[in-house]
Every structure is written in structure tokens, then in C-alpha cells.
C-alpha positions in Angstrom: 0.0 0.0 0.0 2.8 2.6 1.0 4.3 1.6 -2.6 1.3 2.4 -4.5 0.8 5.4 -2.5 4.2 7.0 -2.8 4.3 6.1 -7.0 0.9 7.8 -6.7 1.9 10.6 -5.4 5.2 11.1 -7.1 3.3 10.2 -10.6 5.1 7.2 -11.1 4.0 3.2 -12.1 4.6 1.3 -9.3 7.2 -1.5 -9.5 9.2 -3.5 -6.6 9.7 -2.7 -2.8 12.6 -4.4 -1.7 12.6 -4.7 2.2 15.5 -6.7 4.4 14.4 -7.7 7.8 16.6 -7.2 10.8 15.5 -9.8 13.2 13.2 -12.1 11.6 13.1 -15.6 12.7 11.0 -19.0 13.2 10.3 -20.8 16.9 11.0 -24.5 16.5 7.3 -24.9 18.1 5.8 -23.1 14.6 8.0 -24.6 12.0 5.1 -26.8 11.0 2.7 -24.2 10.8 5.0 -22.1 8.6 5.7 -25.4 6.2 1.6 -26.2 6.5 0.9 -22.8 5.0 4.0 -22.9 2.4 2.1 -26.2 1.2 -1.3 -24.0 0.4 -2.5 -23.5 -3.1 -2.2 -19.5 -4.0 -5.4 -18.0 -4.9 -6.1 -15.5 -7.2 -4.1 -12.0 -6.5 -6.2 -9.5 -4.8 -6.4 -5.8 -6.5 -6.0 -2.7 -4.8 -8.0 0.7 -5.3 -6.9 3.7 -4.5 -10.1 5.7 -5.0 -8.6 9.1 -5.0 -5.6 11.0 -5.2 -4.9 13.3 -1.9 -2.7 17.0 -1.9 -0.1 15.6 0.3 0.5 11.5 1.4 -0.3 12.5 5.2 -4.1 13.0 3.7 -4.9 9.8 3.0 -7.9 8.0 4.6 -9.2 4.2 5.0 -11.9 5.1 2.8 -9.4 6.1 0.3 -8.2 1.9 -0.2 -10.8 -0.6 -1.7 -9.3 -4.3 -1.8 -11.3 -6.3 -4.7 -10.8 -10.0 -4.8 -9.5 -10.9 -1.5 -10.1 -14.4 -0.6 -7.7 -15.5 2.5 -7.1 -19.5 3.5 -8.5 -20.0 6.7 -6.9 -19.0 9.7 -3.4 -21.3 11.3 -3.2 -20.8 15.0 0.0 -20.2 16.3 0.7 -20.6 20.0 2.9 -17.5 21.4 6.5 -19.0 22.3 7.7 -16.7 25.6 
């Protein structure tokens, strides 16, 4: 969404975000939930509207984002590792 708002607002097609994670990581107690979602079948790629173009990107609103096609798997339960 911040990609499509920022090409948006600088008149530009949006294209990649690349992003690098600092500290991401995997508890051994959710390995198999991470590997049972991996083995999902994708569904179709949802769309995103951006219904109308603000002055400034600090003037966007949740009514300015429509999602069309969004059909997510059903939910994986992870217990929280402490």
C-alpha cells in the first residue's frame, strides 16, 4: 500500500519494494505451521483501489483503499512462544 501510495503521489508506475528484515526468525514450536501454510494453493491475487488521489500522502484516509478479490485461507493458529 505505501508503494502504490508514494508512485501515486510522485506520478510514477509502481514496480518492486525491496525490504530486508533485521531480526526475523522462526520458533521450532511453529516450523510446522509455517511449512503447512508454504504447502497452500495460491489464490487469485487480490487488487488494490486507491479511489482518490490526496494533496499531500499524510491526507490519505481508510476510505481512500478498496481491496477487490481478497479471498484469504483459513486462519493457522500459532501458540505465542515466551
Amino acid at each position: 500500500m505505501l508503494l502504490r501510495m508514494l508512485a501515486q503521489q510522485c506520478d510514477l508506475e509502481p514496480r518492486e519494494l525491496v525490504w530486508s528484515a533485521g531480526d526475523a526468525h522462526i520458533y521450532l514450536n511453529h516450523a510446522h505451521l509455517v511449512e503447512a501454510t508454504l504447502a497452500r494453493e495460491p489464490r487469485s491475487e487480490p487488487r488494490l483501489r486507491i479511489t482518490r488521489r490526496p494533496i499531500s500522502i499524510f491526507d490519505y484516509a481508510i476510505e481512500d483503499f478498496e481491496v477487490e478479490g481478497y479471498d484469504p485461507h483459513p486462519h493457522i493458529a500459532a501458540p505465542v512462544a515466551v
